[in-house]
Backbone bond lengths (Angstrom), bond angles and torsions (degrees), N, CA, C in turn:
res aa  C-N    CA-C-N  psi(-1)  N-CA   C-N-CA  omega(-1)  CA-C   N-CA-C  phi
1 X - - - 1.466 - - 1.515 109.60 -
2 X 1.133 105.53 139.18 1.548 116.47 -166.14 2.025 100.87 -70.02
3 X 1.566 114.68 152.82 1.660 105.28 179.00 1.177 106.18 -66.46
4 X 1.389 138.73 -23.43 1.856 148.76 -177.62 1.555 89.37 -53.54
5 X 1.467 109.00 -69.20 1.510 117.31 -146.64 2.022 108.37 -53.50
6 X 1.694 109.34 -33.30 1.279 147.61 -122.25 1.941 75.00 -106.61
7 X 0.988 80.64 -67.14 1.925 103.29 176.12 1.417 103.05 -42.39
8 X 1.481 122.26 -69.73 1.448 130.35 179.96 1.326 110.00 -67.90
9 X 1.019 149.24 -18.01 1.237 149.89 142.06 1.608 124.83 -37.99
10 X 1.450 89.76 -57.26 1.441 89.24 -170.09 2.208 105.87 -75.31
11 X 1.459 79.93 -16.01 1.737 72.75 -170.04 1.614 120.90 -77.65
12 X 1.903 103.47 -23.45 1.408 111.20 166.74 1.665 120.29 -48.63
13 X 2.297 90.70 -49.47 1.459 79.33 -154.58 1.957 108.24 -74.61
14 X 1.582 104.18 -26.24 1.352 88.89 155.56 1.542 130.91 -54.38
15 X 0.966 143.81 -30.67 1.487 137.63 165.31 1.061 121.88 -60.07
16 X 1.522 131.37 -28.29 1.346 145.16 163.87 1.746 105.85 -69.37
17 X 1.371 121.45 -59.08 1.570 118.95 177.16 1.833 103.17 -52.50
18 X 1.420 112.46 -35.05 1.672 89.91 -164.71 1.748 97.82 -102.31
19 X 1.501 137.00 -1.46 1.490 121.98 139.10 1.374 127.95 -68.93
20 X 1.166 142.75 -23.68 1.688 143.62 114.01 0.998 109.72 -27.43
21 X 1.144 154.14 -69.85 1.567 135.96 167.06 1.309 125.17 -16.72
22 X 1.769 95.01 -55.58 1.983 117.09 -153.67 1.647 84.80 -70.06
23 X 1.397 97.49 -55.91 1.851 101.99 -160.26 1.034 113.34 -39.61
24 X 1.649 101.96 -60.63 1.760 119.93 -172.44 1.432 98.59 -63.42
25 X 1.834 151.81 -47.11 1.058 119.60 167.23 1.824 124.65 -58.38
26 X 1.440 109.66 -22.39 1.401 102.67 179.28 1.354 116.23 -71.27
27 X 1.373 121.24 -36.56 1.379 128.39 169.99 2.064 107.51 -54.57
28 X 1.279 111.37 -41.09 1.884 93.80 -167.53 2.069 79.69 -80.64
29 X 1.020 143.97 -37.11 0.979 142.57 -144.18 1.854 97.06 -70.43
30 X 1.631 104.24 -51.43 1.601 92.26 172.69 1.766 113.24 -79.09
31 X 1.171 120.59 -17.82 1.442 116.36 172.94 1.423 99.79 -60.29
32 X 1.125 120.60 -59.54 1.909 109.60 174.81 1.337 113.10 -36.38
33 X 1.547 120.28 -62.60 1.502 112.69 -170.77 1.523 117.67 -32.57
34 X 1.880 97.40 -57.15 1.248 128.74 -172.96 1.735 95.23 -38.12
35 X 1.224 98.59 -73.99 1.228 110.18 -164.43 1.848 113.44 -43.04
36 X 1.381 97.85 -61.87 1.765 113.94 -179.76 1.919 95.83 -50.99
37 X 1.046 126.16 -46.48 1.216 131.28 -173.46 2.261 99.62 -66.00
38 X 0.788 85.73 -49.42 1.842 66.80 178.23 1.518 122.84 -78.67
39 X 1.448 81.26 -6.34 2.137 92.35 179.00 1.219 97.33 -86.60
40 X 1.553 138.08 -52.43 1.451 122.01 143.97 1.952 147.93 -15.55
41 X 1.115 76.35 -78.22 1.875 83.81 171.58 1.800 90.89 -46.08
42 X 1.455 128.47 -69.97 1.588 136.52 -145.46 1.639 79.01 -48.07
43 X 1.688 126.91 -68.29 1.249 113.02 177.23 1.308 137.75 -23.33
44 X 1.568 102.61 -61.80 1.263 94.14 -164.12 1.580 116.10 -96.61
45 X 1.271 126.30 9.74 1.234 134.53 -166.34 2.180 115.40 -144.64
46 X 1.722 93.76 19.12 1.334 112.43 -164.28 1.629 101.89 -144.41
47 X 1.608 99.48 -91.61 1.612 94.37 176.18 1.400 131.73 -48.56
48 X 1.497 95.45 -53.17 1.340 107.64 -173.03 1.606 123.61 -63.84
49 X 1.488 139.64 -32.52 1.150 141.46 152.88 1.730 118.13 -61.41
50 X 1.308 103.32 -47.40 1.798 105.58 169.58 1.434 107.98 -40.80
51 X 1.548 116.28 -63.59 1.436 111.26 179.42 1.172 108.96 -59.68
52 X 1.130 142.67 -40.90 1.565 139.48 -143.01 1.712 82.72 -90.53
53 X 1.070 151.23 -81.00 1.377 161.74 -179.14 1.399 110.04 -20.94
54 X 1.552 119.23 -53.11 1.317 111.10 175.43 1.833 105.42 -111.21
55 X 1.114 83.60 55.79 1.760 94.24 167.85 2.070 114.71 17.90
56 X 1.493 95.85 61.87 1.719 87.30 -166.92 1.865 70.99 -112.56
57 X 1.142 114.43 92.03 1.716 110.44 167.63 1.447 117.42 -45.08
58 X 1.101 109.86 -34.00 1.625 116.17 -165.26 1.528 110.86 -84.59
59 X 1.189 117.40 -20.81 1.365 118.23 138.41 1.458 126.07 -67.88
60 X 0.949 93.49 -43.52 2.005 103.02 -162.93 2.196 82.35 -68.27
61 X 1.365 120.33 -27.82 1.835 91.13 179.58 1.354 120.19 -91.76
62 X 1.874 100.60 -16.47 1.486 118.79 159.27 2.146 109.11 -25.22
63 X 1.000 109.73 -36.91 1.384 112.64 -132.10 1.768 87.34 -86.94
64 X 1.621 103.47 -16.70 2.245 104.10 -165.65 1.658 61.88 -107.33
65 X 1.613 78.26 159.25 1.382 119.11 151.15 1.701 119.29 -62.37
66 X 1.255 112.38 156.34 1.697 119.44 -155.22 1.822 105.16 -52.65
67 X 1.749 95.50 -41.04 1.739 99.95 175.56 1.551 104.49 -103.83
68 X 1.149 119.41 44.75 1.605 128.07 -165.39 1.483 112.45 -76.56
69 X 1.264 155.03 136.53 1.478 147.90 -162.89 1.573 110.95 -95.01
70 X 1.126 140.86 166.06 1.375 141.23 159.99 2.005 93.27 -141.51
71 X 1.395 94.43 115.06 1.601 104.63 165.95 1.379 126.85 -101.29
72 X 1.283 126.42 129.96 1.121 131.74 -167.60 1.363 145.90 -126.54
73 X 1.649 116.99 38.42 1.494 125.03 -120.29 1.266 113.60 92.71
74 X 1.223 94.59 -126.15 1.646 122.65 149.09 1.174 162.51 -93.61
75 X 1.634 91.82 -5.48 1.454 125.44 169.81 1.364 109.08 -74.83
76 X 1.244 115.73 128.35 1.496 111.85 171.67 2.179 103.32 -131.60
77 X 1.523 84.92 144.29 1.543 77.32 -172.09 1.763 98.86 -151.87
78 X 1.594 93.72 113.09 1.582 113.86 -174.46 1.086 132.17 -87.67
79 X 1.623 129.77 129.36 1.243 124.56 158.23 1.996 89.53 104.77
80 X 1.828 90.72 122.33 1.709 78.34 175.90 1.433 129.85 -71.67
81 X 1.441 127.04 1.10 1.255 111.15 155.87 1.580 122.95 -49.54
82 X 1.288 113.80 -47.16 1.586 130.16 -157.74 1.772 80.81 -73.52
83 X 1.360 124.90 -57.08 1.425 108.55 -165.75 1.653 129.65 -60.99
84 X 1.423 100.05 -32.48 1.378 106.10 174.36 1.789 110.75 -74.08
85 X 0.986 113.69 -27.18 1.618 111.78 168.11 1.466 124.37 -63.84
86 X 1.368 94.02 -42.47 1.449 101.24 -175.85 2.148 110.91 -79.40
87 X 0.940 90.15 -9.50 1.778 89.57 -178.96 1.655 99.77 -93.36
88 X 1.505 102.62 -24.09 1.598 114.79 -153.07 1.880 98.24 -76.17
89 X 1.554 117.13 -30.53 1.335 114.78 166.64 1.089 129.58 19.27
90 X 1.115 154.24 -174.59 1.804 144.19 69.11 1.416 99.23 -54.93
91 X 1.431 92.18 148.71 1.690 119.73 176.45 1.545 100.64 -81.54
92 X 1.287 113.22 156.45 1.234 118.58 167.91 1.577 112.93 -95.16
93 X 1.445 123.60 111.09 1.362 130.09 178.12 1.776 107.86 -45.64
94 X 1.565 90.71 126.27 1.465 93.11 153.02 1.644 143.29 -77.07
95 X 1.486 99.10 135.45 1.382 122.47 -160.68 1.196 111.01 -30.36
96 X 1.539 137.94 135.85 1.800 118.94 169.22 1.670 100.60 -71.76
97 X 1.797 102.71 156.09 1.657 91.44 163.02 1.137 132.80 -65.11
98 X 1.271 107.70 163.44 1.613 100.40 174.10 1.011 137.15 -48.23
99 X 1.917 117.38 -43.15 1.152 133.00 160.57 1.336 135.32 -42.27
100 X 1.396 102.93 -35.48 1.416 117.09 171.27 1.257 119.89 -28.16
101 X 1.579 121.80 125.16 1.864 119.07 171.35 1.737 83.81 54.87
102 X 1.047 168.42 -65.55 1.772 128.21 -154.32 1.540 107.30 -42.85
103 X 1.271 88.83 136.02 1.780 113.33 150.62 1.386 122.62 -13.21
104 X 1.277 140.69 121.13 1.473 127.28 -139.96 1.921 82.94 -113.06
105 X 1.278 107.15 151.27 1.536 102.55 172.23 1.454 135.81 -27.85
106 X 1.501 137.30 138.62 1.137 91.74 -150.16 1.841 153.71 130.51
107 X 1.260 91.96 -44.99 1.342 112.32 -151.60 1.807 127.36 29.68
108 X 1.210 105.72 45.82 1.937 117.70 171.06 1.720 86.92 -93.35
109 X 1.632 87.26 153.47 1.536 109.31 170.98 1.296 115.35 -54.34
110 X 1.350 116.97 132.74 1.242 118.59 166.41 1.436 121.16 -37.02
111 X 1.583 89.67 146.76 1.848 85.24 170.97 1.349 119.83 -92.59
112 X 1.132 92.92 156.42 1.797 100.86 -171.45 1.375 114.19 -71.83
113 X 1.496 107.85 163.52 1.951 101.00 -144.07 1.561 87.23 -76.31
114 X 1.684 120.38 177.76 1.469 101.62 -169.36 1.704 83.07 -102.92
115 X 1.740 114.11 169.30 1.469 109.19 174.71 1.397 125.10 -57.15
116 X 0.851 118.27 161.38 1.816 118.63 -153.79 1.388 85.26 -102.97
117 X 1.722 108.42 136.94 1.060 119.10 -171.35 1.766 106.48 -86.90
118 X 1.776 115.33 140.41 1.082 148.11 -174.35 1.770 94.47 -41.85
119 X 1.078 123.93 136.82 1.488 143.55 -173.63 1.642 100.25 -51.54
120 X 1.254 162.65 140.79 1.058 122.72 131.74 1.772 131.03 -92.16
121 X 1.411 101.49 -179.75 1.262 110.89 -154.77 1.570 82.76 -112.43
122 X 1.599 102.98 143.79 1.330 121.68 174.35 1.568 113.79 -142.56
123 X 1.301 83.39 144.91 1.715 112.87 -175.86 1.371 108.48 -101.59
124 X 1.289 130.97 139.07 1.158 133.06 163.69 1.784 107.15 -124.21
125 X 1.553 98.91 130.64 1.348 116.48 -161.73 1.571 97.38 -131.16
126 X 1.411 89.78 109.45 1.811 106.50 165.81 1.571 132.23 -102.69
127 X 1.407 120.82 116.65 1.620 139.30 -177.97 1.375 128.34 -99.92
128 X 1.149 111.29 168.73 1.473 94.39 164.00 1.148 141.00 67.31
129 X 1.485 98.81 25.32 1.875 102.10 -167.79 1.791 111.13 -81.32
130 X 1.053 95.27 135.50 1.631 99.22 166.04 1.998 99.22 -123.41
131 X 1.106 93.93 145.72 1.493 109.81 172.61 1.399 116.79 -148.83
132 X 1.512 111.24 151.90 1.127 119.41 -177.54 1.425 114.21 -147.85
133 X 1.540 105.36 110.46 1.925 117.96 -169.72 1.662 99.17 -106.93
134 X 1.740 83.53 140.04 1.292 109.18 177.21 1.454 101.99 -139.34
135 X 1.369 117.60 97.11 1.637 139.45 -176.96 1.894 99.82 45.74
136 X 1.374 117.29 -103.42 1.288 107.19 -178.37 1.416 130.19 -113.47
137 X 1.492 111.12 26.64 1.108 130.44 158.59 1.664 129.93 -116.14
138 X 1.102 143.62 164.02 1.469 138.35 -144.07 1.521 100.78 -161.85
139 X 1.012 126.60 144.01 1.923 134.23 150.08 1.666 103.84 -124.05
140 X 1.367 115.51 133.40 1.065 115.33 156.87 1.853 116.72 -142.03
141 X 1.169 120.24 178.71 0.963 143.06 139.64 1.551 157.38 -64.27
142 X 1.328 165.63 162.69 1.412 150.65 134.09 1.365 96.78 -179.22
143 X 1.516 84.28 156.09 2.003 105.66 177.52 1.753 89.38 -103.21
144 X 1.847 80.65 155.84 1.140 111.95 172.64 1.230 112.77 -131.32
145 X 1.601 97.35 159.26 1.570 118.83 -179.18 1.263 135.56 -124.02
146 X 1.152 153.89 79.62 1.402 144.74 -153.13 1.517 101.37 -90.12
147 X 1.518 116.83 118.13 1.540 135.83 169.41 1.536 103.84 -101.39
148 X 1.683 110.58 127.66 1.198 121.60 -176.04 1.668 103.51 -124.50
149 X 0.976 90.59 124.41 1.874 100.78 173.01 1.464 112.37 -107.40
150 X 1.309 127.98 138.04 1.390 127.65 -167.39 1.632 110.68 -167.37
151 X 1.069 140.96 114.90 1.694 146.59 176.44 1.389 90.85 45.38
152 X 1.554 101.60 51.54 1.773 105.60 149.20 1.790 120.57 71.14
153 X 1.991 103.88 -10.16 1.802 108.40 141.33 1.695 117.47 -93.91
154 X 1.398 78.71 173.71 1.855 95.62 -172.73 1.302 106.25 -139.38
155 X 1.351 106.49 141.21 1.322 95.52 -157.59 1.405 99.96 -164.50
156 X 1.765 126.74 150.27 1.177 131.37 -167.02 1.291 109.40 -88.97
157 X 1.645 119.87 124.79 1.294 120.41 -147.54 1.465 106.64 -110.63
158 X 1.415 108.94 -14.83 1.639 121.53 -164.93 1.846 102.08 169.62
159 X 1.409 98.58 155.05 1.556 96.20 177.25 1.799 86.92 -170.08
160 X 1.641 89.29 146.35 1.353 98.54 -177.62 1.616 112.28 -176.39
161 X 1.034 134.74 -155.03 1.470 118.00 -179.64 2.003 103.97 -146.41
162 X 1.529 100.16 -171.80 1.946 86.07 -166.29 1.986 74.60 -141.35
163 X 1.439 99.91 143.10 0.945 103.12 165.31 1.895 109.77 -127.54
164 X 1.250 108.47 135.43 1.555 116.53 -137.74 1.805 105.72 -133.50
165 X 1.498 104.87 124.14 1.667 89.51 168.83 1.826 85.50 -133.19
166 X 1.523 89.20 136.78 1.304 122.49 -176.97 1.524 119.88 -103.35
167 X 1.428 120.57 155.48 1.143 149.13 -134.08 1.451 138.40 -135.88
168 X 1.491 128.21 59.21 1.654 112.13 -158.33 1.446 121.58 -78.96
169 X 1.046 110.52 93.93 1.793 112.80 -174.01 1.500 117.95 -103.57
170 X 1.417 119.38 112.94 1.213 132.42 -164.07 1.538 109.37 45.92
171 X 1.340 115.78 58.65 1.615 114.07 169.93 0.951 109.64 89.90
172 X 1.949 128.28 -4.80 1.599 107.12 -150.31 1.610 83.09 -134.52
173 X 1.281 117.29 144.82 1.920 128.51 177.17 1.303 113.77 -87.38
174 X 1.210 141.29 92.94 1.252 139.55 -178.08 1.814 110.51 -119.85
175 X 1.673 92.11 161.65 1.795 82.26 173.39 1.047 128.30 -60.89
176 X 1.215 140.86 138.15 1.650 132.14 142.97 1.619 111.74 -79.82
177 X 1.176 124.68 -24.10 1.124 120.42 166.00 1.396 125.60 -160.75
178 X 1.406 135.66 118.92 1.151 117.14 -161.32 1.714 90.11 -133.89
179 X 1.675 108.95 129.11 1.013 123.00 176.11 1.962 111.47 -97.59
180 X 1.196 101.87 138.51 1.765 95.65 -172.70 1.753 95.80 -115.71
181 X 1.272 105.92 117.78 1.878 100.25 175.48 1.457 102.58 -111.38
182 X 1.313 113.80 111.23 1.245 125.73 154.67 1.530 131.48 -95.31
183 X 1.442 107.71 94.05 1.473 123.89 -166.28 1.931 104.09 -39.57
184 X 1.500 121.54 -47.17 1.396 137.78 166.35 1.176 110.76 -41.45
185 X 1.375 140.40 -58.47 1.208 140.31 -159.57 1.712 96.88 -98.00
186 X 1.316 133.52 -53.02 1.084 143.43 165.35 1.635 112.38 -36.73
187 X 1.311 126.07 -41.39 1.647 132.12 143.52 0.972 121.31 -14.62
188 X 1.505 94.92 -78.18 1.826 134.17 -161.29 1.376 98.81 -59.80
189 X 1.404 127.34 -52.92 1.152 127.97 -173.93 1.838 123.05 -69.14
190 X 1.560 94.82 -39.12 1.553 95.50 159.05 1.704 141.58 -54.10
191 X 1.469 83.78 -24.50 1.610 99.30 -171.13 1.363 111.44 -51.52
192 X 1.376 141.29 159.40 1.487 141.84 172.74 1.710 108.21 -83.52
193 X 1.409 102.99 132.98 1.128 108.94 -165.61 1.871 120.44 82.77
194 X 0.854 118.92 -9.10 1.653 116.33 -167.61 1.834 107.14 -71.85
195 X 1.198 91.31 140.76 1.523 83.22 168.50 1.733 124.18 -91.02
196 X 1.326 92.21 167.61 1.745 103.95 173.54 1.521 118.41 -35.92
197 X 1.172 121.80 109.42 1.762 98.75 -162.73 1.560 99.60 -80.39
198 X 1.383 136.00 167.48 1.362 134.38 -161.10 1.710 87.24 -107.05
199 X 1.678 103.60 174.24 1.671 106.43 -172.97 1.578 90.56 -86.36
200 X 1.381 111.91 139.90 1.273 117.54 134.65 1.454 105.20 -135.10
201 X 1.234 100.30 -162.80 1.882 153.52 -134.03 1.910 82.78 -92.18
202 X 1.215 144.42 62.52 1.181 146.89 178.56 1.348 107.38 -91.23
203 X 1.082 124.38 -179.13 1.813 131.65 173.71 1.207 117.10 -61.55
């Protein structure tokens, strides 16, 4: 065999060993996405409502990174120590009405308060995710939904969306920052005159 032929030989089958290379790295390279991408969604449409739903805070700060953000409006509150404290509260009971126990028209005894309606139970339902990974960091998106059940209706309690940059720390995708915009409360707060709204238990 001629040194040309010997030469061209060897240069194919190297070109063939290093596109087998490229492929086979392009192939684990989208299996990662794949992969980082379902460790995502499970986050944000799995952990993160499970905790938030049955109020286990210490999960629900599990979910940011150690200096991880929670945005809130304008409230911002860092690092999951600060988050699990701040959900961990007592709530402040809502006000009775005014009406309540006054003197009924008249002057007859007041009427007796009516039974206090059954707690409701809420669902939080997340859609709509878009994400976008860049090796071990992430931004995404999704809407939210708050489902409220109460004396047997259900009913849409709030809806709004989270805008989110994500985090792979030791294998695991968590927030680095997750902003929650609630167009309702975001209203409320604009209004003239409104007060500071206090933290709660939001999406």
């Amino acid at each position: 065999m001629k040194k040309s032929n010997v030469v061209l030989c060897l240069a194919l089958a190297g070109g063939l060993v290093a596109s087998a290379a490229q492929a086979k790295e392009s192939v684990q390279q989208r299996m990662q996405k794949i992969e980082d991408r379902l460790a995502i969604e499970h986050l944000m449409v799995g952990e993160y409502p499970k905790a938030l739903d049955s109020a286990n805070w210490k999960d629900y700060a599990a979910t940011f990174t150690e200096d991880g953000e929670l945005q809130q409006g304008t409230q911002i509150t860092k690092g999951r120590k600060a988050i699990e404290e701040q959900f961990s509260r007592p709530r402040t009971p809502r006000p009775r009405p005014a009406t309540e126990g006054a003197p009924a028209a008249g002057g007859a005894a007041p009427a007796a308060p009516a039974t206090p309606a059954a707690r409701p139970v809420s669902k939080h339902v997340v859609t709509n995710l878009n994400i976008t990974i860049n090796g071990d960091t992430a931004t995404g998106t999704a809407y939210w939904q708050t489902v409220s059940t109460r004396d047997g209706k259900t009913t849409i309690a709030g809806a709004g969306h989270y805008n989110d940059v994500l985090k792979k720390v030791n294998g695991k995708w968590l927030f680095q920052h997750r902003e929650i915009v609630n167009p309702l409360r975001d209203a409320r707060a604009a209004a003239p005159g409104a007060a500071p709204a206090a933290p709660t238990a939001t999406p």
